[in-house]
C-alpha positions as a Markdown table, in Angstrom:
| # | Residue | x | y | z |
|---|---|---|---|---|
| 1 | Unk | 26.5 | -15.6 | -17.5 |
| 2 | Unk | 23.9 | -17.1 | -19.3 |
| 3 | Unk | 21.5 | -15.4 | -21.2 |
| 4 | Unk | 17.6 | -14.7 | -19.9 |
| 5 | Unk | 15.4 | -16.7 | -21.9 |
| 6 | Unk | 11.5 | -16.0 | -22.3 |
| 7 | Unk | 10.9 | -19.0 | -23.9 |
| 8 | Unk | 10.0 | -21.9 | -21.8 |
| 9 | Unk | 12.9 | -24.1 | -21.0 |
| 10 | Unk | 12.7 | -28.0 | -21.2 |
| 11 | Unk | 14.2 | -28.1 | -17.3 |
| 12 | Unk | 12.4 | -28.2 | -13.9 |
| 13 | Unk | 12.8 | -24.3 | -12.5 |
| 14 | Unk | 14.1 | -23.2 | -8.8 |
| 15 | Unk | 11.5 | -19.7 | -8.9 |
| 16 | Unk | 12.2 | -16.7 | -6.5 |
| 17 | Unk | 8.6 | -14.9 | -6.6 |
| 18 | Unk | 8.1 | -11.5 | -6.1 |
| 19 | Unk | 8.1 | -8.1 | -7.9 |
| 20 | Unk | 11.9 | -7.3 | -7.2 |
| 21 | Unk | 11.3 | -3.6 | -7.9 |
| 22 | Unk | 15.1 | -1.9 | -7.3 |
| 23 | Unk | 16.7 | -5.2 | -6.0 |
| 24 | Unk | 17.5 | -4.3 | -2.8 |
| 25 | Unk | 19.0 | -6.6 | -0.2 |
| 26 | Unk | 16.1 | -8.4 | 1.2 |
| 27 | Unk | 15.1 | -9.2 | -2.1 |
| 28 | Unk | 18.7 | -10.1 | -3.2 |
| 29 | Unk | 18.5 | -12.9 | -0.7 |
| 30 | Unk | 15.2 | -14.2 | -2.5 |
| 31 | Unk | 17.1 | -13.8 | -5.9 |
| 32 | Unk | 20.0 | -16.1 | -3.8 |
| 33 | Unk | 17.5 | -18.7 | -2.7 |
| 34 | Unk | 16.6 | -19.9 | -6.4 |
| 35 | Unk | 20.5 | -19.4 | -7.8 |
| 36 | Unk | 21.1 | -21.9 | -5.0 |
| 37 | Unk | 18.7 | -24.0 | -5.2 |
| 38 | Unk | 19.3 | -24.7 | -8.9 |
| 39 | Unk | 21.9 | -27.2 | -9.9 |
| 40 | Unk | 22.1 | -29.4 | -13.2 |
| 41 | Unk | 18.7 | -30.7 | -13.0 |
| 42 | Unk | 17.1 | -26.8 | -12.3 |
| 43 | Unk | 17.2 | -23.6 | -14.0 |
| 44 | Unk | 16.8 | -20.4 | -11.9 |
| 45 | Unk | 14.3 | -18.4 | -12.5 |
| 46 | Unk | 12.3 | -15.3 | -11.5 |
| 47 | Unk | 8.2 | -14.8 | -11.3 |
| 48 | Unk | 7.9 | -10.8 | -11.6 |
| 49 | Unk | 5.6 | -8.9 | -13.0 |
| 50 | Unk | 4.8 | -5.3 | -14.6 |
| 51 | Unk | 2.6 | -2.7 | -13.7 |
| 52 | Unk | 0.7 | -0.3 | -15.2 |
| 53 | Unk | -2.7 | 1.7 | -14.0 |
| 54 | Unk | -4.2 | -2.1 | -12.8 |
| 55 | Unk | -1.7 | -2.1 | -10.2 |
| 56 | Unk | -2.1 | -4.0 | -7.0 |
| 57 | Unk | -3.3 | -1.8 | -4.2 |
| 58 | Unk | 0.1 | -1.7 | -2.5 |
| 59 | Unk | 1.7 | -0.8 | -4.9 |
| 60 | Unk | -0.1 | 2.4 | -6.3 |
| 61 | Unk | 1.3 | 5.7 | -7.0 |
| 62 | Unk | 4.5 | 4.1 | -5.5 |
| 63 | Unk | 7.8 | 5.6 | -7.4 |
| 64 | Unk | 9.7 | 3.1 | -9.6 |
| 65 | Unk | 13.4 | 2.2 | -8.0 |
| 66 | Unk | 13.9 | 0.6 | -11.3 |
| 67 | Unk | 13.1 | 0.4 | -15.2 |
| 68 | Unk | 11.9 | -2.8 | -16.5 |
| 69 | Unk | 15.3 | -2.9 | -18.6 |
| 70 | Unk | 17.2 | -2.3 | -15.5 |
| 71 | Unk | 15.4 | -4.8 | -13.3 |
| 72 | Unk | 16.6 | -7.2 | -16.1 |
| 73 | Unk | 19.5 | -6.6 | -16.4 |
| 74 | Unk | 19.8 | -6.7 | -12.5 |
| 75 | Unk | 18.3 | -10.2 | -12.1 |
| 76 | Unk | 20.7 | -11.5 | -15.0 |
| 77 | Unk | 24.1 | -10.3 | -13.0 |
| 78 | Unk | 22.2 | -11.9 | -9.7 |
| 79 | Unk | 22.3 | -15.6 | -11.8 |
| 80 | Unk | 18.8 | -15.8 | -13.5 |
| 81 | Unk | 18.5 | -17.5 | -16.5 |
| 82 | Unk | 14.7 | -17.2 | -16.8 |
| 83 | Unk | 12.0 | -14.2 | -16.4 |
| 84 | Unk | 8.8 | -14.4 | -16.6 |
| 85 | Unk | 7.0 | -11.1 | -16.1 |
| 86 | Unk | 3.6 | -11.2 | -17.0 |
| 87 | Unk | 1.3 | -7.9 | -16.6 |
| 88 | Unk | -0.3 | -8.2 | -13.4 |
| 89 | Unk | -3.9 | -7.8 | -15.1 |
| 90 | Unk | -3.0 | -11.1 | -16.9 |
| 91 | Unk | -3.1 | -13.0 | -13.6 |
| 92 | Unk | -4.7 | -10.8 | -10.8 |
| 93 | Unk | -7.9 | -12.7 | -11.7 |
| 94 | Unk | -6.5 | -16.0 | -10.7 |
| 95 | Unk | -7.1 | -18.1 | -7.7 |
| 96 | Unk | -4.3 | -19.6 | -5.8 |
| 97 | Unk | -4.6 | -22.9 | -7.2 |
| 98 | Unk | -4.4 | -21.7 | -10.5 |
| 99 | Unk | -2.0 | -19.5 | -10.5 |
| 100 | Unk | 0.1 | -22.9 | -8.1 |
| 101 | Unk | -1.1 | -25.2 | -10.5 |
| 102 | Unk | -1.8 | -23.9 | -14.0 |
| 103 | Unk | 0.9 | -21.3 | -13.5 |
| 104 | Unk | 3.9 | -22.5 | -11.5 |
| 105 | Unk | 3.4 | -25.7 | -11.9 |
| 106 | Unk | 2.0 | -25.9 | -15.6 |
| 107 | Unk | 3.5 | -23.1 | -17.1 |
| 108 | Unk | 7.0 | -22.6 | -15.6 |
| 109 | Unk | 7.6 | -26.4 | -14.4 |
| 110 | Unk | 8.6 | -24.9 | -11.3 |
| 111 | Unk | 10.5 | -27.9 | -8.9 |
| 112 | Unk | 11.8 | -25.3 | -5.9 |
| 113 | Unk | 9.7 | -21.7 | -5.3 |
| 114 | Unk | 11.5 | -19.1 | -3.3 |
| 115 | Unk | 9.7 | -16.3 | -1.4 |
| 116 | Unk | 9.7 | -13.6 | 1.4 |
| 117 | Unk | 7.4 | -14.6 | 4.4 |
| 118 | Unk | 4.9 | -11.6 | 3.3 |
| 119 | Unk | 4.2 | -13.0 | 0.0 |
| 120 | Unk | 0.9 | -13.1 | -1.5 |
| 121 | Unk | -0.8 | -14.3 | -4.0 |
| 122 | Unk | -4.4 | -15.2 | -6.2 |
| 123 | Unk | -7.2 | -12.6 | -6.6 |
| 124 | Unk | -7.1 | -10.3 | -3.9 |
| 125 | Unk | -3.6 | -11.5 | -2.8 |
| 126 | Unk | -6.0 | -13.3 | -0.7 |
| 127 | Unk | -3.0 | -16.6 | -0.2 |
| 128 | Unk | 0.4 | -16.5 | 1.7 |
| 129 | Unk | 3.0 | -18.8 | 2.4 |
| 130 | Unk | 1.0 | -21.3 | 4.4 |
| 131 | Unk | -1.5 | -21.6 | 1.0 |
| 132 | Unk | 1.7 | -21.9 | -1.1 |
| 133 | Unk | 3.0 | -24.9 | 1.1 |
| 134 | Unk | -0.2 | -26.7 | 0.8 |
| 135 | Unk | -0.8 | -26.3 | -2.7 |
| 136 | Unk | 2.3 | -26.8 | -3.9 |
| 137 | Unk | 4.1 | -29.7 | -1.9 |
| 138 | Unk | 1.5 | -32.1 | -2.7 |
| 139 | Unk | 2.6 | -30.7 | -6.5 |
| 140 | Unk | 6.0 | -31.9 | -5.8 |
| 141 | Unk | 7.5 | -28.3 | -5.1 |
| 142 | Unk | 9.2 | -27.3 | -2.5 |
| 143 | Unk | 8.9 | -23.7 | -0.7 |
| 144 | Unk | 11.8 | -21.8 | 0.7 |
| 145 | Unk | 10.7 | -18.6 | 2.9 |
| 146 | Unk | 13.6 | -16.2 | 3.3 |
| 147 | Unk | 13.7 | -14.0 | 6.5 |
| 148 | Unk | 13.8 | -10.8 | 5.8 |
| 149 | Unk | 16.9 | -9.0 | 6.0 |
| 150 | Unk | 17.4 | -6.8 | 8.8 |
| 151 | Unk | 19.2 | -3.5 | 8.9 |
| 152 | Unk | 18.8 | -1.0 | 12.4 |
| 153 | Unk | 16.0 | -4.1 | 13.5 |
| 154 | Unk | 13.9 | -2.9 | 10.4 |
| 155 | Unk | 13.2 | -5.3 | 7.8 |
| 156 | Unk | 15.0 | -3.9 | 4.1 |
| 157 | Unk | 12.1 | -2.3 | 2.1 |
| 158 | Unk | 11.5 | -0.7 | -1.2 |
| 159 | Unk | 9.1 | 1.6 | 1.0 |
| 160 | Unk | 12.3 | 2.4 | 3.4 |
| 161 | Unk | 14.3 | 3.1 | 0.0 |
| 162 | Unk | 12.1 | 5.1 | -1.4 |
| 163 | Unk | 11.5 | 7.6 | 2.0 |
| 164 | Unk | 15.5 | 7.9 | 2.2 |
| 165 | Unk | 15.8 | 8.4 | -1.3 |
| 166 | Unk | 13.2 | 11.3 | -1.2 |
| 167 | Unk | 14.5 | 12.6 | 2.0 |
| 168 | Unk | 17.9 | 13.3 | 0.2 |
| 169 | Unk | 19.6 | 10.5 | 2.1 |
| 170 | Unk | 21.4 | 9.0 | -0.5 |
| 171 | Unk | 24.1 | 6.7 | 1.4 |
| 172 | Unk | 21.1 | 5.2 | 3.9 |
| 173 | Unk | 19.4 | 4.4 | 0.3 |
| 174 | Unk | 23.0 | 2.8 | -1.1 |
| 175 | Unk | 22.7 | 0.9 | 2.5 |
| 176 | Unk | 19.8 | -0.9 | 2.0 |
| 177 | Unk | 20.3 | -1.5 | -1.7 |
| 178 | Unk | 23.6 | -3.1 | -1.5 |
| 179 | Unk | 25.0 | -0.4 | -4.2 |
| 180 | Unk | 24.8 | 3.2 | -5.2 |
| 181 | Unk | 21.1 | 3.9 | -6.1 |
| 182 | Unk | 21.6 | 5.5 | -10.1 |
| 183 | Unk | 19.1 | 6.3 | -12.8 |
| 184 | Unk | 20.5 | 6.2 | -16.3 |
| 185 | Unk | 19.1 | 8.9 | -18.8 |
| 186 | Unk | 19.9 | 10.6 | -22.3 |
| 187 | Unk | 22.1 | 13.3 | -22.6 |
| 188 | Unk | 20.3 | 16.2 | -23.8 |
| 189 | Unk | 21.1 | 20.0 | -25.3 |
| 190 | Unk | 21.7 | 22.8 | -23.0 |
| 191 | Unk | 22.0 | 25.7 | -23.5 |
| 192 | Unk | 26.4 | 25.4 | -23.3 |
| 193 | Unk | 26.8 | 28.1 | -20.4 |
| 194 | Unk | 28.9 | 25.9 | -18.6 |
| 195 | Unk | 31.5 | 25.5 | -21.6 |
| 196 | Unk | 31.7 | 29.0 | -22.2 |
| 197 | Unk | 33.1 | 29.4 | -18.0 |
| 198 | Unk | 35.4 | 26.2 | -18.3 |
| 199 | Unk | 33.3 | 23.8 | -17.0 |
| 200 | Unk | 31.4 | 21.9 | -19.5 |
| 201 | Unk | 28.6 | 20.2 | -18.5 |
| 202 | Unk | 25.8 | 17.6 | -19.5 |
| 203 | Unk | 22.6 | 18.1 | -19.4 |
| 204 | Unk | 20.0 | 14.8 | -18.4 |
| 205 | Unk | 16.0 | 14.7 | -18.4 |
| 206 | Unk | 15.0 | 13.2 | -14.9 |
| 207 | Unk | 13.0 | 10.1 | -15.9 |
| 208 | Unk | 9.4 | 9.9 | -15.3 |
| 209 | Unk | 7.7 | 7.7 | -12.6 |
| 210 | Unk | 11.4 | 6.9 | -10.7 |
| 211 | Unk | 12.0 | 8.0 | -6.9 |
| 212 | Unk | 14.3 | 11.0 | -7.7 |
| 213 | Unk | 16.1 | 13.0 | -4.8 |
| 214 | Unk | 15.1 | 16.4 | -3.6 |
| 215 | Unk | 15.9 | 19.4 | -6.0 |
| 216 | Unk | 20.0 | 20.7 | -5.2 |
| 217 | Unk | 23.3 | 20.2 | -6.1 |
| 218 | Unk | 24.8 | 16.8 | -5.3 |
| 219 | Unk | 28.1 | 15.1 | -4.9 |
| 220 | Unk | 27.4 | 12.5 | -7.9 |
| 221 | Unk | 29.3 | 9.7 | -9.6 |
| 222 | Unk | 28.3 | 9.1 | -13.2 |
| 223 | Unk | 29.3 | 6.0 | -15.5 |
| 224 | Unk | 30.6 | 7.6 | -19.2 |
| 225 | Unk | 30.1 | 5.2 | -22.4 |
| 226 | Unk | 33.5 | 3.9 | -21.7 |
| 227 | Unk | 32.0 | 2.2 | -18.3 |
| 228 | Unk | 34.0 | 4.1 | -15.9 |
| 229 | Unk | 32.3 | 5.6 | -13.2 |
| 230 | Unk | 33.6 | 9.4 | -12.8 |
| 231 | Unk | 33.3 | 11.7 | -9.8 |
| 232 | Unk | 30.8 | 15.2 | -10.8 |
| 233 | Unk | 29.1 | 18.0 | -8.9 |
| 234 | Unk | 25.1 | 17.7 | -10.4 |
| 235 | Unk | 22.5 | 20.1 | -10.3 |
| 236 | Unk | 19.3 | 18.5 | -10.2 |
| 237 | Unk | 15.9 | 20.4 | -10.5 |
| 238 | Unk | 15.8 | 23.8 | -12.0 |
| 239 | Unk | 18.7 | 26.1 | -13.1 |
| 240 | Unk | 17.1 | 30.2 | -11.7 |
| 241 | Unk | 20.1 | 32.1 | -12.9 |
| 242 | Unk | 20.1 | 31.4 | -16.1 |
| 243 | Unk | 16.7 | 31.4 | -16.2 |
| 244 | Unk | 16.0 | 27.6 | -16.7 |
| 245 | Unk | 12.5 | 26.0 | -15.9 |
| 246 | Unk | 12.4 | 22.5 | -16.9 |
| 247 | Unk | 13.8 | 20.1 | -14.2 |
| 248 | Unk | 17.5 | 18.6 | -15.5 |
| 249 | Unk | 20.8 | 16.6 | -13.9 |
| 250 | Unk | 23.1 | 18.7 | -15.1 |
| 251 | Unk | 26.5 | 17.8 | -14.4 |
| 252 | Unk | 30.3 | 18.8 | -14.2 |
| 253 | Unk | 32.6 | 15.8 | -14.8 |
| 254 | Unk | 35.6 | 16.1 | -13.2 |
| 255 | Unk | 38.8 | 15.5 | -15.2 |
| 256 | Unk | 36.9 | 14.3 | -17.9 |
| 257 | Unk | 36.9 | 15.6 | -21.7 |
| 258 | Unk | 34.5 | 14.1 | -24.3 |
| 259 | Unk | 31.3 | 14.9 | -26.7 |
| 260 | Unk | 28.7 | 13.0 | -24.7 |
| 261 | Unk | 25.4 | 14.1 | -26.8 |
| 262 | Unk | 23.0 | 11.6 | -27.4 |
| 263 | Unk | 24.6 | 9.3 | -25.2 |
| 264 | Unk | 23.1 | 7.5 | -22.3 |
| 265 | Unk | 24.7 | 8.2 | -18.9 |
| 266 | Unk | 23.9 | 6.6 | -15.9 |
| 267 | Unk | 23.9 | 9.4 | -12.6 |
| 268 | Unk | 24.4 | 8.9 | -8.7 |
| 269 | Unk | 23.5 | 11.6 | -7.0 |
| 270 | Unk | 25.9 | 10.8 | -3.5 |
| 271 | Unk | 25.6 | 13.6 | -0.9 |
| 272 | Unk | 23.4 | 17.0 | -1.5 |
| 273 | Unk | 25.7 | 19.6 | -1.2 |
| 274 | Unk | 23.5 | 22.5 | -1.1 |
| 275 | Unk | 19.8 | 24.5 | -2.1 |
| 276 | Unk | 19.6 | 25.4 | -5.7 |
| 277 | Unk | 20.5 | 29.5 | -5.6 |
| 278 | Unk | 20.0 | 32.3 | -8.3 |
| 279 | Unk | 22.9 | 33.9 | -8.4 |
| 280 | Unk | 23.3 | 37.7 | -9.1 |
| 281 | Unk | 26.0 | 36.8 | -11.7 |
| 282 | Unk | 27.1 | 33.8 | -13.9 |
| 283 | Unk | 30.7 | 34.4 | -12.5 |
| 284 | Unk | 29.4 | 34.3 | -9.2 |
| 285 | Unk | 28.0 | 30.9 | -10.3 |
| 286 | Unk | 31.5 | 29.5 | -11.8 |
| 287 | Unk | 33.0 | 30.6 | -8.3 |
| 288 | Unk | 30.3 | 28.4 | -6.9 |
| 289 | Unk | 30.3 | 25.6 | -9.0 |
| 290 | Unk | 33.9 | 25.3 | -9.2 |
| 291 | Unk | 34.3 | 25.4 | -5.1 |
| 292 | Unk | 31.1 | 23.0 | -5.2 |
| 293 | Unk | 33.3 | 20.4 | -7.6 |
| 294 | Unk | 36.3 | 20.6 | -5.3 |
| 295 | Unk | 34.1 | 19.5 | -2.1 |
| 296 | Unk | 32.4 | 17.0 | -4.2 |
| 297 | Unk | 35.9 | 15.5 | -5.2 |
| 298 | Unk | 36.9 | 15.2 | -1.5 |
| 299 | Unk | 33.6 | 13.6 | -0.5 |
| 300 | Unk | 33.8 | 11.0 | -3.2 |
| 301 | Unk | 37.7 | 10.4 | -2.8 |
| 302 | Unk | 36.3 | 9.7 | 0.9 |
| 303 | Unk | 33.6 | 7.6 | 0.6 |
| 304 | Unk | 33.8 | 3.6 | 0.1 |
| 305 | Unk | 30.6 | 3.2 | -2.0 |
């Protein structure tokens, strides 16, 4: 796989357009569009963008279903060779025919531009599809729309992603995503209860400003610095009986042995197993937690994602 280069390349571009946050299906097929549409004579490339507090209107107060680094790294195992991911207040000002002309024409020697039918674009996203065929072809570029992808005769949505995600529905998210939705963070120090009743555990802060699931204890896979992807039982949100107030993953990995401090481990919570309880004892709690790890081990054993 070739690298992602930020530099402009000497080659026309195929361009799939959009912001691509989490890289579900429906934008995958966008992502597709441009891969196949390149050849010897195009590079594929993406037109993204970041966000900050000038965000566009849709998009405000809306949870993150990926990092910038992730939604790189995503769009370089998809086949892109070139990003460009300006911050939106360095174009929103634009009108469609520059941002067609001075942009994808000028700037990223775009040949082949890729899109969803609800695209928009210019100041105000005031210019859809129609405006990008007529200000582009004559421009020699052509436009692909992509349907959108369908799933229970609703269109795949980061909006649909994000409500399953914070209604605990994990697998419905994995659906529509095309893979287990994961968040990666650093391993932190706890406070080593779980070690001292045979079950060490890692201890995660939940990243700001990503859709997270509701607080409990999960059926979760997490990926270990070797790459393997390991089956746990995660508590995510508070931990009452042992007094705990600042929202963690922490998790038991099963059949696993290893210092993992200061490492960055990347969690999928599966299926929520239950409420987070106090317990009137911490050997109550290892009965629970060990009883939680075998049900977790059956229902990841079980499932095919």
């Amino acid at each position: 796989m070739a690298e992602v280069v930020q530099a402009k390349p000497n080659k026309q571009t195929a361009v799939a357009l959009g912001y691509f946050d989490g890289l579900h299906l429906g934008h995958r097929a966008v992502i597709d569009c441009a891969v196949d549409a390149a050849d010897r004579e195009l590079i594929p490339a993406v037109f993204t963008f970041s966000i900050g507090a000038d965000a566009p209107s849709k998009k405000k107060g809306a949870a993150a279903l990926s990092t910038p680094e992730e939604k790189l790294e995503l769009l370089k195992q998809a086949g892109i060779q070139w990003v460009e991911n300006p911050d939106f207040a360095s174009f929103q000002g634009m009108t469609p025919e520059e941002f067609v002309e001075d942009f994808l024409a000028g700037q990223m020697n775009a040949k082949v531009l890729c899109c969803g039918n609800d695209f928009r674009f210019g100041k105000g996203a005031a210019a859809g599809v129609e405006d990008l065929k007529r200000l582009g072809e004559p421009l020699g570029m052509s436009v692909r729309v992509v349907p959108a992808v369908m799933i229970d005769g609703q269109p795949v949505s980061s909006t649909r992603i994000r409500a399953a995600i914070a209604a605990g529905k994990m697998a419905e998210a994995a659906r529509l995503l095309g893979r287990r939705y994961s968040f990666a963070a650093p391993v932190v120090q706890g406070k080593q209860l779980g070690r001292k009743l045979g079950f060490p555990t890692v201890n995660q802060t939940l990243p700001a400003g990503l859709s997270l699931p509701p607080a409990g204890v999960y059926a979760a896979w997490i990926e270990t610095p070797d790459g393997v992807w390991r089956m746990g039982v995660c508590n995510i949100g508070a931990q009452p009986t042992v007094l705990g107030t600042t929202p963690l993953a922490e998790t038991y990995i099963l059949d696993f042995e290893g210092d993992l401090y200061g490492q960055t481990l990347r969690l999928a919570p599966c299926r929520k197993l239950r409420e987070i309880a106090k317990f009137g004892s911490v050997e109550e709690l290892r009965e629970t937690v060990l009883h939680n790890a075998q049900e977790a081990r059956q229902i990841l054993q079980e499932q095919n994602w």
